[in-house]
LUMSE-214685 format. One record per residue (C-alpha): residue number from 1; chain; x, y, z. Coordinates in steps of 0.02 Angstrom, whole numbers. Each point is the difference from the previous one (the first is absolute). Layout:
N
- NUM:A:X:Y:Z
...
//
This chain:
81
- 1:A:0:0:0
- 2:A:63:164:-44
- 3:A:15:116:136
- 4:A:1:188:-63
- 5:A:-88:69:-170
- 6:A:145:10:-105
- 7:A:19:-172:-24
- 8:A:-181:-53:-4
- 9:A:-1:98:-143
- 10:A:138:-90:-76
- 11:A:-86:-175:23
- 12:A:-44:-60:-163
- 13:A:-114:-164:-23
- 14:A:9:-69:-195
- 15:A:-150:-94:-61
- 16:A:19:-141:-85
- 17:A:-42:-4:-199
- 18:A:-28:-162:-92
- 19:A:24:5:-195
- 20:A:6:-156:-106
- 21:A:88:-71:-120
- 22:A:-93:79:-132
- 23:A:6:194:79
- 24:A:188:-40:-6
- 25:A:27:-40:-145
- 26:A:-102:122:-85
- 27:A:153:102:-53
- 28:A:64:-129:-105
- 29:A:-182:-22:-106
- 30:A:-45:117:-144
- 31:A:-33:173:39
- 32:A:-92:27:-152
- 33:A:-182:13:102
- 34:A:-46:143:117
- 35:A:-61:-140:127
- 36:A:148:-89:0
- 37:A:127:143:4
- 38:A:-114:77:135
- 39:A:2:-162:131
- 40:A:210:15:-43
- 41:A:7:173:69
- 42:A:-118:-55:139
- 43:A:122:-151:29
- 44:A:167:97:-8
- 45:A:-75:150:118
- 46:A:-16:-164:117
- 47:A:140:-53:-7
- 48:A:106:166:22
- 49:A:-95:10:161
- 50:A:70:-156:43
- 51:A:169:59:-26
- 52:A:-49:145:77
- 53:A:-24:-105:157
- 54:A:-182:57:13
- 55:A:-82:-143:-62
- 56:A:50:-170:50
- 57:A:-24:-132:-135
- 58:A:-56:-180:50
- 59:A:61:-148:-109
- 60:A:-96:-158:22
- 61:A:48:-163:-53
- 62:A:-128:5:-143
- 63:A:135:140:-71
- 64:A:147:-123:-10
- 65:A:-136:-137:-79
- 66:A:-66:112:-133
- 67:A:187:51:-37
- 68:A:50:-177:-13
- 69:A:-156:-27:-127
- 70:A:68:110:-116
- 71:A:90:-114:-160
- 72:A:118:110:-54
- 73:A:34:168:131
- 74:A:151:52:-102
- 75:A:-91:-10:-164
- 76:A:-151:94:70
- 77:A:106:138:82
- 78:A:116:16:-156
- 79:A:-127:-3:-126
- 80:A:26:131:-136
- 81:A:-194:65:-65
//
């Protein structure tokens, strides 16, 4: 417990944000569509909020799984369109 206002106001509590598989990897899909460029702007704002240390993000298992699903990673994150 803090004990003068100074440093309560210093306390910081980060929430925890879940995105999945699919919000992260929407950089890498085609940005040709409003919607899609849209939910990666929404994504990335997430995640610089995360590196920000204001957000907390929570992996789950199911991340690693989904991951693991994809055939080829390499060939779907060096894809030229």
């Amino acid at each position: 417990m803090w004990k003068t206002r100074k440093y309560q106001k210093m306390k910081v509590k980060s929430e925890y944000v879940y995105l999945d598989v699919c919000a992260l990897g929407r950089p890498f899909d085609e940005q040709n569509y409003l919607r899609i460029h849209m939910e990666t702007e929404a994504a990335n704002l997430i995640q610089s909020k995360v590196r920000e240390s204001i957000y907390r993000l929570l992996v789950l298992l199911v991340h690693f799984q989904e991951i693991e699903a994809i055939p080829d990673i390499t060939k779907c994150l060096f894809h030229k369109r």
